[in-house]
DRENTIMI-816702 format. One record per residue (C-alpha): x, y, z. Coordinates in pm, 1 decimal. Example, Ala and Ser with C-alpha at 12.3 -4.5 7.8 and 13.67 -1.06 7.14 Angstrom:
<pts>
+----------+----------+----------+
!       c1 !       c2 !       c3 !
+----------+----------+----------+
!   1230.0 !   -450.0 !    780.0 !
!   1367.0 !   -106.0 !    714.0 !
+----------+----------+----------+
</pts>
This chain:
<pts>
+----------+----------+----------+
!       c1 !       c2 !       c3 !
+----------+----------+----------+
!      0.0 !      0.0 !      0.0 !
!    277.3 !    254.0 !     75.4 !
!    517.3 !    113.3 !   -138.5 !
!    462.8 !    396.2 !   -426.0 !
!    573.1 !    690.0 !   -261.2 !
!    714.3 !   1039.9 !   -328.3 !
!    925.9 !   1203.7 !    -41.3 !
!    841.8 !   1572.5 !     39.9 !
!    991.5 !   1704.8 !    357.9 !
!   1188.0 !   1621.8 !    668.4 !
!   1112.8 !   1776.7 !    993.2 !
!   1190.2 !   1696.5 !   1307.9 !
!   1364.0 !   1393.7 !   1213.1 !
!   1084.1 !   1242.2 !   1014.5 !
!   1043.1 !   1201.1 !    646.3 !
!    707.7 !   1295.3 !    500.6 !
!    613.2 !   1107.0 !    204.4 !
!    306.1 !   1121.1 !    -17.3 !
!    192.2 !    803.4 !   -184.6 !
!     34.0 !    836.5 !   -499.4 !
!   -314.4 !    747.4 !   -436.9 !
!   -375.9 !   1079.2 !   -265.4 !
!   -385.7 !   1212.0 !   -591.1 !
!   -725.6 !   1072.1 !   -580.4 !
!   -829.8 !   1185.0 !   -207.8 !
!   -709.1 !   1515.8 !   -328.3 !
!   -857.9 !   1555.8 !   -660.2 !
!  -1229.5 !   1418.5 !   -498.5 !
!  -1191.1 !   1680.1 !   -183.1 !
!  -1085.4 !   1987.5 !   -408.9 !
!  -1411.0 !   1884.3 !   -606.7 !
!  -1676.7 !   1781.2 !   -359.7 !
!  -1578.2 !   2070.1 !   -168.1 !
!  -1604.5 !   2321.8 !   -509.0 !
!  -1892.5 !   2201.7 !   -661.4 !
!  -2087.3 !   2062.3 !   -325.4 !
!  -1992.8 !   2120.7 !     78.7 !
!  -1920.4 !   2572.0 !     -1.5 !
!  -2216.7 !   2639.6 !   -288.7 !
!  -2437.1 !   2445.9 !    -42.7 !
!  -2370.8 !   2640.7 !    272.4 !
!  -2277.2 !   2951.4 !    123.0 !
!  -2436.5 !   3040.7 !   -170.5 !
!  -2405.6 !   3346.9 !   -452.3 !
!  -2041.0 !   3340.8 !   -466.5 !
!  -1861.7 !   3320.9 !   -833.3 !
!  -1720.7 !   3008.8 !   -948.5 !
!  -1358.6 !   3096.4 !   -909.2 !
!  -1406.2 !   3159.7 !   -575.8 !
!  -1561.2 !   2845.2 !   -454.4 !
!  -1230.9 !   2665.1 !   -640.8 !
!   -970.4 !   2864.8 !   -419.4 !
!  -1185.7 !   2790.5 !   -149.4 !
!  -1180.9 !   2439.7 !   -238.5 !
!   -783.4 !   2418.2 !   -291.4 !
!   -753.5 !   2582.0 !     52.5 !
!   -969.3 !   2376.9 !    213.4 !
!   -786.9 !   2046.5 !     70.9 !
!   -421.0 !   2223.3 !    125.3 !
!   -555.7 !   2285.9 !    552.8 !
!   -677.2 !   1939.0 !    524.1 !
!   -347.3 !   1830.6 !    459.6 !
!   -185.8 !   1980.9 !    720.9 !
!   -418.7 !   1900.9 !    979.8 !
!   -337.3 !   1501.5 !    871.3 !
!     35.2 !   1608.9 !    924.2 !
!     10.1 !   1727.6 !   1279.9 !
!   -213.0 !   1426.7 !   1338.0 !
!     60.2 !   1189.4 !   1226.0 !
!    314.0 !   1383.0 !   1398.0 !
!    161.8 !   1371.9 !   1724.0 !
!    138.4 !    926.5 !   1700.7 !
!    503.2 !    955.7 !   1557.4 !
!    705.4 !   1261.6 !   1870.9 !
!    501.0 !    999.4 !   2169.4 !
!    623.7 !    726.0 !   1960.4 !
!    969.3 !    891.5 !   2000.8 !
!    926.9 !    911.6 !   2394.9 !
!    823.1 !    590.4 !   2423.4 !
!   1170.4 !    443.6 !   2192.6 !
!    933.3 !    337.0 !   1901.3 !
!   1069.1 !    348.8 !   1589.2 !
!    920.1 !    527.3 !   1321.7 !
!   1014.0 !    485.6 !    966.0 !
!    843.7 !    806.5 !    821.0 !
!    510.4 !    956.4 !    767.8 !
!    281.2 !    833.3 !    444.6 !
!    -13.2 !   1039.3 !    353.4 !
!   -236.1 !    811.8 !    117.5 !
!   -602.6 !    721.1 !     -4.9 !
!   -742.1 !    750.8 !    376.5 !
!   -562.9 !    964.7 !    527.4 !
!   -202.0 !    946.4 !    638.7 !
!    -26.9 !    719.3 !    859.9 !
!    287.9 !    723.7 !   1109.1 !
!    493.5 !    388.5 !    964.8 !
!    599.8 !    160.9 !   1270.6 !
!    925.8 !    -15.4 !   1240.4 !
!    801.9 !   -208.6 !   1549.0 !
!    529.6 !   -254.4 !   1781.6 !
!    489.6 !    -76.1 !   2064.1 !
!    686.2 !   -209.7 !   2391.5 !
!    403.5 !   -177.5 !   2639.2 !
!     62.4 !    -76.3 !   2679.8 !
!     78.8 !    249.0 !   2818.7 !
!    303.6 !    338.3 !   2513.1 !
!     46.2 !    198.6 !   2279.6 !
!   -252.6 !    373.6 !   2475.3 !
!    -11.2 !    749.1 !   2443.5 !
!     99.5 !    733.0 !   2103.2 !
!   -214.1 !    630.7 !   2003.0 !
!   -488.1 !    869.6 !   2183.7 !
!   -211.5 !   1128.6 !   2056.3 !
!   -357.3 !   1173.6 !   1702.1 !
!   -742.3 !   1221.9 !   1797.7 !
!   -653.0 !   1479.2 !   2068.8 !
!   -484.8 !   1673.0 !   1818.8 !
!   -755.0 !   1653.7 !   1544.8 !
!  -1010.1 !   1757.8 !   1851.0 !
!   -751.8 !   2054.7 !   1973.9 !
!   -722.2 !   2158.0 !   1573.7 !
!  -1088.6 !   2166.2 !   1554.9 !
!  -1142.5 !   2376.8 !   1858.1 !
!   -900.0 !   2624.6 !   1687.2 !
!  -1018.2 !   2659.2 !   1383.2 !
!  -1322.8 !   2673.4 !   1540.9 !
!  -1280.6 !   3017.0 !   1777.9 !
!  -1077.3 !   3145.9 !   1457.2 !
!  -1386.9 !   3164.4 !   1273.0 !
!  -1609.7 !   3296.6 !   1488.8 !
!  -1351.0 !   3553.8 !   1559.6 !
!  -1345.0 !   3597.3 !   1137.0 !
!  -1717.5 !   3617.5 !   1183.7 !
!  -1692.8 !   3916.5 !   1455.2 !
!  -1447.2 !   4086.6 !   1233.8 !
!  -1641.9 !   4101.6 !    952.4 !
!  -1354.3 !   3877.3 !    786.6 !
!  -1511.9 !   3765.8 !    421.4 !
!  -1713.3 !   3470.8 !    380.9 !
!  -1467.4 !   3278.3 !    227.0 !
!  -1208.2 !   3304.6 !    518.4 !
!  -1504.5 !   3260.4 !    793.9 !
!  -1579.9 !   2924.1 !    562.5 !
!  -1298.6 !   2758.1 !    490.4 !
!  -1214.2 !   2791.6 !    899.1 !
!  -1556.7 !   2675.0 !    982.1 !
!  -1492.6 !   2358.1 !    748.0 !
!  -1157.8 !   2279.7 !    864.4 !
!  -1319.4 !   2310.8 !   1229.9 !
!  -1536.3 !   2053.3 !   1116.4 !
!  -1318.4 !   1825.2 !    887.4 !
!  -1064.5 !   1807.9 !   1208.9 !
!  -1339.8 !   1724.4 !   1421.0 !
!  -1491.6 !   1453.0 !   1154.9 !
!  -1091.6 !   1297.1 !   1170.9 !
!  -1091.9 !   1272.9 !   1572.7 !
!  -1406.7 !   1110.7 !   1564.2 !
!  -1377.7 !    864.5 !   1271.1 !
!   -984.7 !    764.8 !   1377.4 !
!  -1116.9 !    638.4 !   1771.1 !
!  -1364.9 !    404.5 !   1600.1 !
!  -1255.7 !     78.8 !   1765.1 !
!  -1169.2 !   -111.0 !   1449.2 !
!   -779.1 !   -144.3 !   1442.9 !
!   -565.1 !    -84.7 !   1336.3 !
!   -719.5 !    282.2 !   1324.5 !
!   -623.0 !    488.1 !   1644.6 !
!   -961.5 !    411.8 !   1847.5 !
!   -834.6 !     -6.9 !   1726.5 !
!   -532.3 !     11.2 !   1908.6 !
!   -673.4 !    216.1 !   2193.7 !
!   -885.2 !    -90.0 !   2241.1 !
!   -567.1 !   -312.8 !   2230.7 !
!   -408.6 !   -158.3 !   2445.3 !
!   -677.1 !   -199.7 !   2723.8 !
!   -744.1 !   -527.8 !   2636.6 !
!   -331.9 !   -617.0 !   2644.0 !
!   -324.2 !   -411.3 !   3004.8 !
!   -580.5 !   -648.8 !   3075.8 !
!   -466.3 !   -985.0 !   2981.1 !
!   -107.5 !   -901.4 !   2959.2 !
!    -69.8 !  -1104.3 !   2642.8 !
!    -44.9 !   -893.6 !   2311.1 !
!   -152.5 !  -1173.0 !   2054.5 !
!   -441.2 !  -1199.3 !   2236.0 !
!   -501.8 !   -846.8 !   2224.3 !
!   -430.0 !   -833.1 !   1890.8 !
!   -645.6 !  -1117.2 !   1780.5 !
!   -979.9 !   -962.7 !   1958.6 !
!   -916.0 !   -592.5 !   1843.4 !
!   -869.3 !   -782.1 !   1493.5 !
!  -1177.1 !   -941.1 !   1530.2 !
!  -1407.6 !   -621.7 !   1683.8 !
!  -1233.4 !   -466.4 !   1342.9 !
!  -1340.7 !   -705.1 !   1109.0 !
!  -1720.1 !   -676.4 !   1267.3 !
!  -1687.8 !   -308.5 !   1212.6 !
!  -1612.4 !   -298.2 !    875.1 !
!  -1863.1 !   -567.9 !    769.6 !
!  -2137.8 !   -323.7 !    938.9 !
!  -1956.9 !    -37.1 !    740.7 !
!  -2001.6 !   -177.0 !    428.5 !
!  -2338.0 !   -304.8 !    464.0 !
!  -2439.1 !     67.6 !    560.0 !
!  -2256.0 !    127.9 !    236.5 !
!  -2476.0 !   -115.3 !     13.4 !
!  -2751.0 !     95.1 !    215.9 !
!  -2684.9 !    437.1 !     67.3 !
!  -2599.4 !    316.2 !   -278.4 !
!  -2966.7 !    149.4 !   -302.0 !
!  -3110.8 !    485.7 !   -122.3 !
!  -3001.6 !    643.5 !   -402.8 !
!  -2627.1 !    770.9 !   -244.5 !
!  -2431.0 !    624.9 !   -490.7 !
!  -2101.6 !    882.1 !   -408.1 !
!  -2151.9 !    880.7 !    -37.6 !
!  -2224.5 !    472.2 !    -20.0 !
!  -1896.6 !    416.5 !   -237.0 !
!  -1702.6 !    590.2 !     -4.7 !
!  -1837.8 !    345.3 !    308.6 !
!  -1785.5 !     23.7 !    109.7 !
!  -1427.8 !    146.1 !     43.0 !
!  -1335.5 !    247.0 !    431.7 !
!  -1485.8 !    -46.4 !    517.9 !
!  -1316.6 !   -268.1 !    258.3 !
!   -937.5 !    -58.0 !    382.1 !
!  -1081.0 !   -173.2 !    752.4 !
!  -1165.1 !   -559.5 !    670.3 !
!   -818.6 !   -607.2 !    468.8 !
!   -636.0 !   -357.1 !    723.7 !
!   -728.9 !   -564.2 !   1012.0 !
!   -689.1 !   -877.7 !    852.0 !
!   -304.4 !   -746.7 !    743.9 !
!   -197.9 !   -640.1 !   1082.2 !
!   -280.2 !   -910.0 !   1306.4 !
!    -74.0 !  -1142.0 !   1060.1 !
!    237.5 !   -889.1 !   1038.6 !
!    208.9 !   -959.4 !   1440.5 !
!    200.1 !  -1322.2 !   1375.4 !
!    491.2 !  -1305.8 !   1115.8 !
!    690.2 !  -1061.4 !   1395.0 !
!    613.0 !  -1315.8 !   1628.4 !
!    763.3 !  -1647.4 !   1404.7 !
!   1060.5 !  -1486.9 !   1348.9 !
!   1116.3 !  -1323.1 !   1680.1 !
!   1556.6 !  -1351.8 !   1803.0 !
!   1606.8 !  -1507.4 !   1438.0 !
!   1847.0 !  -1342.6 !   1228.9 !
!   1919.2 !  -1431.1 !    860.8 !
!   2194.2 !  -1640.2 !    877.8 !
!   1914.0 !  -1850.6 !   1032.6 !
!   1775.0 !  -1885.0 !    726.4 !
!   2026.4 !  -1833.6 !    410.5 !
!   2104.2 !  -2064.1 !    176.6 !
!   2486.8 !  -2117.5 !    200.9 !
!   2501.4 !  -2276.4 !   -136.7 !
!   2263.2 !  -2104.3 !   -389.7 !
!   2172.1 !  -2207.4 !   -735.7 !
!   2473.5 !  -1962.0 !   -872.5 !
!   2498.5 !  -1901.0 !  -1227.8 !
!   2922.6 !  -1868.8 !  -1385.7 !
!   3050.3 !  -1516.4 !  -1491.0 !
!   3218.8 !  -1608.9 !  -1787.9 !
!   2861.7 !  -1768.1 !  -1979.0 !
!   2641.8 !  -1585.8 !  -2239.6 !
!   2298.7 !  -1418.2 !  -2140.9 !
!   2146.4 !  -1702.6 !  -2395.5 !
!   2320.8 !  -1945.1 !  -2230.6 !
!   2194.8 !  -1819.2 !  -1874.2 !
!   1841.5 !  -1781.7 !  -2001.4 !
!   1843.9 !  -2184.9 !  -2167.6 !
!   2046.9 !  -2353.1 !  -1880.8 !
!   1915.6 !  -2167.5 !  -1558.8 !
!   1652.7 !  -1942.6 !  -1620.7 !
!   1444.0 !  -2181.3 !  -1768.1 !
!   1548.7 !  -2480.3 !  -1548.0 !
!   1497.6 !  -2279.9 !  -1181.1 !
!   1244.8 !  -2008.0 !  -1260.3 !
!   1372.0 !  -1817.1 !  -1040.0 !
!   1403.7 !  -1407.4 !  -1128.8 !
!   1793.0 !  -1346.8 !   -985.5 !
!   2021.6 !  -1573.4 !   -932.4 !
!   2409.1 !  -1453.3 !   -786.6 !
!   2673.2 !  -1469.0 !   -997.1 !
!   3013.7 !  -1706.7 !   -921.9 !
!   3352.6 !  -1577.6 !  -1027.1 !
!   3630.1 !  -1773.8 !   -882.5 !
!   3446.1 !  -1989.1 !   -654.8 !
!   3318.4 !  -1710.5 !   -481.3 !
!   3003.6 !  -1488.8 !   -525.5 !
!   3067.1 !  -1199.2 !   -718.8 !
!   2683.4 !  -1031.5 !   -769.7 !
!   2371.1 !  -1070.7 !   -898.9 !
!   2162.2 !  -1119.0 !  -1214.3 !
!   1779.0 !  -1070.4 !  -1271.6 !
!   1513.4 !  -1126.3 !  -1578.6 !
!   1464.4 !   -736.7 !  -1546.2 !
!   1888.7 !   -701.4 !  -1657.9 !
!   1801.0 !   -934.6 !  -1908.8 !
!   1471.3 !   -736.9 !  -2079.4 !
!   1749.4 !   -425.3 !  -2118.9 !
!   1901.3 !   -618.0 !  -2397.2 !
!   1744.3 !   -757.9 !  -2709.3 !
!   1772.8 !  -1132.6 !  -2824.4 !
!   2087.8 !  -1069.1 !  -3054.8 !
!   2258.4 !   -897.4 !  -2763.7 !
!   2154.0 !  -1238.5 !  -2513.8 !
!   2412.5 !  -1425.4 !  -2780.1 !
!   2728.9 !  -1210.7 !  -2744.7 !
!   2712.7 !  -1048.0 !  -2405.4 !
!   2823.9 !  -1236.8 !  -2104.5 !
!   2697.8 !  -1244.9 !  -1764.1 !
!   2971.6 !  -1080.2 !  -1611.8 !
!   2911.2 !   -788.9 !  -1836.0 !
!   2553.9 !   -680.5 !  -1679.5 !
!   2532.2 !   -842.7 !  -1389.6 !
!   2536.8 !   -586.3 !  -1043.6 !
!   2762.3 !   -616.0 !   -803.7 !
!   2704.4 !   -650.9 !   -436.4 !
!   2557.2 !   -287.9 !   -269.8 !
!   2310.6 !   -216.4 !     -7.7 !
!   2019.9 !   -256.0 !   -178.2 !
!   2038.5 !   -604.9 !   -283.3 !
!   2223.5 !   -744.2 !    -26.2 !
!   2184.9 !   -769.3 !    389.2 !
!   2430.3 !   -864.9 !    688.4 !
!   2410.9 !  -1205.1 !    831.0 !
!   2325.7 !  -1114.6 !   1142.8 !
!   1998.8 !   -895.0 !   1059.9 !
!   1728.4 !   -974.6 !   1216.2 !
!   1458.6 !  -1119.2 !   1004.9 !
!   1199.2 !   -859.9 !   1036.9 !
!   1450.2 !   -566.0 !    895.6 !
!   1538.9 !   -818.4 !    597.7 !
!   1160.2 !   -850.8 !    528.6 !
!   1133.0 !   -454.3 !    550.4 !
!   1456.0 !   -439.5 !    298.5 !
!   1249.2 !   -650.8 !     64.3 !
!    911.6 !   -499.2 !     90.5 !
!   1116.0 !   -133.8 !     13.7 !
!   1346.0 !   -231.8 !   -265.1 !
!   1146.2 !   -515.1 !   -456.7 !
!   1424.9 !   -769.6 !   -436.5 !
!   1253.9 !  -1129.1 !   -330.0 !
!   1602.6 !  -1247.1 !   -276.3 !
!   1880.2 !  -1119.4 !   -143.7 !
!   2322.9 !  -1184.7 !   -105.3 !
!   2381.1 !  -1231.8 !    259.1 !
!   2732.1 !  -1053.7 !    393.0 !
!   2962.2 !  -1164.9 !    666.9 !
!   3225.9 !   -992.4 !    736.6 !
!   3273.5 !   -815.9 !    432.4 !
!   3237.0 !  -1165.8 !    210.7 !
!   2916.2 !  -1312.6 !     39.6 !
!   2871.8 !  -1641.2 !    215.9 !
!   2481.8 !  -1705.5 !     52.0 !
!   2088.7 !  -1595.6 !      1.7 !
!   1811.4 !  -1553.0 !    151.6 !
!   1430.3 !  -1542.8 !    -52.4 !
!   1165.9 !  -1412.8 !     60.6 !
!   1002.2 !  -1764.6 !    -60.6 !
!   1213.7 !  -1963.8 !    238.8 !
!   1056.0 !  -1726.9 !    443.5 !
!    668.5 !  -1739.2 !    351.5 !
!    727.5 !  -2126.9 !    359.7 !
!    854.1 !  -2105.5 !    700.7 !
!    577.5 !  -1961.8 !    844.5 !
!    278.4 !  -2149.1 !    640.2 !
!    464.1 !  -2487.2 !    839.7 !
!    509.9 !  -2312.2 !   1174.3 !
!    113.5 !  -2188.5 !   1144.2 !
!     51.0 !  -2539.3 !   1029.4 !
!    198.7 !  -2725.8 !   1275.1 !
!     62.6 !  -2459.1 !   1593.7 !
!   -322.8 !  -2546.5 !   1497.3 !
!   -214.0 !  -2889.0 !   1619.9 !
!   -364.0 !  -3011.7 !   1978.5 !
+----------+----------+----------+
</pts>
């Protein structure tokens, strides 16, 4: 989901990155808010007017999300949870964990964080109007504050719906790990509460769309759908964190890969490995010893007649810190390395030496047996 992302800003330490589906949130506020929300509630004005209204109200919008997410990610900081970064997308924005919170204080203060600053935002925005409204301030100004009141207000309320992982979701987690003292547990209920939610949501959906809402009911069945799948995704990331919990990759590497010879043709790579393994890279041997890497997409770069003269050696990539990880990382950062640079497989380093692989497939297999084999009484 936040793998398509463009990086804005840093502040504070954090990067702020904007994933390309709020092209689309933005786009459908600047409109609904244009051509709906201001010529309802305040009529007569020209048409280029309710547009800059619009863009202003989307552009306050987005910084309202941005002290939201800032407020989960500086208690976050307190509490010695690492943040990646800050993702605005389709639904809103979201603080990126690298890991789950430590305790469930931390979890209940990082976050109630977000909500109280969507409520405090609103409050403001709200006395700034009516001061706007004393002063005589033009309409515009007096509406665009009065919607952002409300927007901010909308956001606080919507976010502590119980239905994690949404802010209200883990503020239910956290009461029910305080309670039990067992975070899978917690997990597993919240996931379940969620899941209940977001059925409910997009029935209420299917509601408005046969009342005749067709806009408003698509935009239920589509929170609700993020919800269902959301909920679904994090209580399995928990069970994943859990499998490979104190394992590092050398747990896991393949000392002796399927490596394909420097000194052979692309043709011959394609005929007597690509074709034979399926896999998409494969590392290179020089020597004995791992040299770098090779993958279908170096292969597309070069046409048929080129497979026949140039050799391996020649296009292969060495060794860098994209496509390779230390030994001794533990397996939840080599899953992150994977999800952010698109490599399924990647060289393993010791001590300055390739000594093997690791594939994302070992992985996935490891923890469809260890599920497996847990359901047993």
């Amino acid at each position: 989901m936040l793998k398509r992302k463009i990086a804005l800003f840093k502040l504070l330490g954090f990067t702020v990155s904007l994933d390309v589906s709020w092209g689309i949130i933005l786009f459908l506020v600047i409109w609904s808010l244009s051509k709906g929300f201001f010529p309802s509630y305040f009529p007569g004005l020209s048409l280029q007017t309710y547009w800059l209204m619009g863009v202003s109200g989307a552009i306050g919008l987005f910084i309202s999300i941005i002290i939201h997410e800032f407020s989960h990610a500086l208690i976050a900081r307190k509490y010695d949870i690492k943040i990646k970064g800050i993702t605005l997308f389709i639904f809103g924005g979201v603080a990126e964990m690298k890991d789950e919170p430590h305790t469930p204080k931390s979890e209940f203060l990082m976050a109630i964080a977000g909500p109280i600053a969507s409520f405090t935002l609103s409050i403001i925005f709200s006395g700034l109007a009516q001061v706007a409204e004393t002063l005589k301030f033009s309409v515009p100004i007096v509406a665009i504050l009065g919607y952002l009141s409300m927007i901010n207000l909308l956001v606080a309320i919507f976010n502590m719906i119980p239905a994690f992982p949404t802010d209200g979701g883990r503020v239910l987690r956290s009461f029910l790990w305080w309670i039990k003292g067992d975070i899978h547990w917690a997990t597993q209920i919240a996931s379940r509460i969620s899941l209940l939610f977001a059925v409910v949501i997009i029935f209420t959906g299917f509601m408005h769309m046969i009342g005749g809402n067709a806009i408003g009911g698509l935009w239920w069945i589509l929170i609700g759908s993020f919800l269902f799948f959301a909920a679904n995704a994090s209580y399995q990331q928990l069970m994943i964190k859990e499998s490979f919990k104190g394992k590092a990759v050398r747990h896991f590497m393949n000392p002796e890969p399927v490596s394909v010879p420097f000194d052979i043709t692309l043709q011959a790579f394609v005929d007597k490995y690509l074709y034979r393994y399926h896999y998409k890279m494969f590392p290179v041997s020089r020597g004995g010893k791992i040299a770098g890497l090779i993958t279908v997409q170096m292969l597309k770069l070069h046409t048929h007649e080129e497979w026949k003269r140039l050799y391996v050696g020649q296009v292969m990539e060495e060794q860098n810190s994209s496509n390779s990880i230390a030994s001794n990382t533990p397996i939840d950062d080599a899953l992150n390395q994977m999800n952010e640079s698109g490599f399924t497989r990647l060289l393993v380093v010791e001590q300055h030496k390739i000594v093997g692989i690791i594939t994302l497939k070992d992985l996935l297999e490891y923890i469809t047996l260890k599920m497996e084999l847990e359901t047993i009484p």
